[in-house]
N, C-alpha and C positions, 0 to 999 in steps of 0.2 A: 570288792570282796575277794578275796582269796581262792585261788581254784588248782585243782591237781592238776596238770599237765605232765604228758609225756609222748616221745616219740612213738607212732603207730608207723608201723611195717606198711609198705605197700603193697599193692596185691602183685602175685607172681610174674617175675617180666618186667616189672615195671622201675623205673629210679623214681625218686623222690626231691624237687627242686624249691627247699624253704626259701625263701627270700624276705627281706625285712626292711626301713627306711628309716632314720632317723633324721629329724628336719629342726637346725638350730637355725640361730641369724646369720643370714648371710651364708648359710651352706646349708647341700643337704648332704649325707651320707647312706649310702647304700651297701647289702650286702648278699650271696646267696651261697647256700652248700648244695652240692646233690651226696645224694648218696642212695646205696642200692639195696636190696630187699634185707641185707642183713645190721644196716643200720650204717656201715661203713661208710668213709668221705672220699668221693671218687672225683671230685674237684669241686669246686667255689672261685670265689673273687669279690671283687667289692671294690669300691672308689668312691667318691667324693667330685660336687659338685658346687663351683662358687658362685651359688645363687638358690636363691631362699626358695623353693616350691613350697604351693598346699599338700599338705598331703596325699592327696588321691593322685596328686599329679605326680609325688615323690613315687607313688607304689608304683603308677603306670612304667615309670622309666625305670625302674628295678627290674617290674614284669619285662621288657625289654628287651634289658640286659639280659635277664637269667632265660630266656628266651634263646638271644645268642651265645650262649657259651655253652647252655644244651645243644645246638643245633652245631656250633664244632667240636664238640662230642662226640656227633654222629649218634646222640640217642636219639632212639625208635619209637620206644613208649615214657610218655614223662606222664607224673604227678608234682603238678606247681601247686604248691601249698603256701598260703599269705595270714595273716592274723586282719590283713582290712577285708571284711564283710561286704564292705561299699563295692572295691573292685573285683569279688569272689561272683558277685549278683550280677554288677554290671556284663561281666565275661562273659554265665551263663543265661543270658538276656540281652546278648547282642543284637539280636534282629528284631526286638524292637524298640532300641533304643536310637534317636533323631540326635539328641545333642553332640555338642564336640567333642566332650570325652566321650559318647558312646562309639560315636565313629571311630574315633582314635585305637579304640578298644577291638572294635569290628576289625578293622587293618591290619591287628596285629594278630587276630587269631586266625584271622584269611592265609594269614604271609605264615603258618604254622604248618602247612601241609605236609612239612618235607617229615611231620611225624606218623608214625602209623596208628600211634594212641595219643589222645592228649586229654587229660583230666585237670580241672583248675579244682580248689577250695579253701 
């Protein structure tokens, strides 16, 4: 079904990190913008990888990436914003999540410290 979407502002302080995956055969591609409270594109990147992920594995290595490229930034407060639900839940239900993506997941938002904010959804 069809639904209105549109960019929502961050709250004050804060940048905004979309990031997204796309997963054909044999590759996946990946992408992310940031941008800062006034909607503006303060950097991105994206690349491609020659080998097929499932998806939630495609989001995690996005998450990653868009992870690293905020953190040589040097932002302070981030908003990662995803359209996968699965890794939105997984992030905010790290500790008590056993399996290997939840670990995976745990690792990476441990290894996030260097932020003074950090909101996933």
């Amino acid at each position: 079904a069809p639904a209105c979407q549109k960019w929502k502002k961050p709250p004050r302080g804060f940048v905004k990190v979309n990031f997204n995956v796309v997963v054909a055969q044999n590759r996946t591609g990946y992408k992310m913008v940031i941008r800062d409270g006034d909607g503006f594109v303060i950097g991105g990147g994206g690349g491609f990888k020659n080998e097929e992920l499932i998806r939630q594995w495609a989001e995690i290595y996005a998450f990653v990436e868009s992870v690293k490229l905020a953190r040589n930034m040097n932002i302070s407060k981030a908003l990662f914003e995803t359209d996968c639900t699965y890794l939105a839940n997984k992030v905010n239900k790290c500790d008590s999540d056993i399996i290997i993506m939840g670990t995976c997941i745990k690792e990476i938002f441990n290894s996030m410290d260097m932020f003074g904010s950090v909101s996933i959804c």
